[in-house]
N, C-alpha and C positions, 0 to 999 in steps of 0.2 A: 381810560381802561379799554383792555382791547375785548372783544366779543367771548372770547374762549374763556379770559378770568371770569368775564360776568355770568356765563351760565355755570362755572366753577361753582362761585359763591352762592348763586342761585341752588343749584345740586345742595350745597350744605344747609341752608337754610332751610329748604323743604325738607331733609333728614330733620331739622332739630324741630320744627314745630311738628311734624308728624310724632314724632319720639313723647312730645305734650301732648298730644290728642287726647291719649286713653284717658290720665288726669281729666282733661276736660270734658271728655265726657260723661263724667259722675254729676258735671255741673250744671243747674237745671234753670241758671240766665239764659241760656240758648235757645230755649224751648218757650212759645209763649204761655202756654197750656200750663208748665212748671215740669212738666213732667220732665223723665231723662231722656235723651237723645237714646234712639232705636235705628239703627240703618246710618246712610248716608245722608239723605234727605236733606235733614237739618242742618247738618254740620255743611253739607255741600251750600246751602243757601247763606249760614252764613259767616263762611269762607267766600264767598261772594259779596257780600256785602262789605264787607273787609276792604274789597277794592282789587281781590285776586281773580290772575283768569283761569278759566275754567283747565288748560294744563297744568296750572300748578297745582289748582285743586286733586285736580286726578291722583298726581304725584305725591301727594301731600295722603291724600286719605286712600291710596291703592287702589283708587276703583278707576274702571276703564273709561276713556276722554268722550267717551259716546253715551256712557252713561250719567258721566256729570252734565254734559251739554241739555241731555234730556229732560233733566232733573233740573233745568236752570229755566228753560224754556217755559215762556208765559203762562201759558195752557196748564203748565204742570204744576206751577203756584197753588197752594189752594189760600 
């Protein structure tokens, strides 16, 4: 496959689990506490855990690549 399909498919893919998000964010498996997901935060960590990197996150939940990074960052773990 040449690089230009693969961010293609890429681009659609991020549309289609972003398009899920909202759904899953009523969902209260994500959150250890049970509670529901508020912000990025959580979703950002774990979209990360998933095994995605921090631009697709971005893309994925609209929030800016400096903020996800931030938000990935050790320190900012609680």
């Amino acid at each position: 496959m040449t690089e230009e399909l693969l961010k293609d498919i890429s681009k659609k893919l991020n549309v289609l689990i972003s398009m899920n998000m909202g759904r899953l964010n009523d969902i209260r498996q994500f959150e250890n506490s049970g509670e529901r997901i508020q912000g990025v935060g959580a979703m950002t960590r774990y979209l990360a855990d998933m095994g995605l990197e921090p631009k697709d996150i971005a893309e994925i939940l609209g929030a800016p690549l400096q903020s996800v990074r931030t938000l990935l960052t050790p320190n900012r773990r609680k």
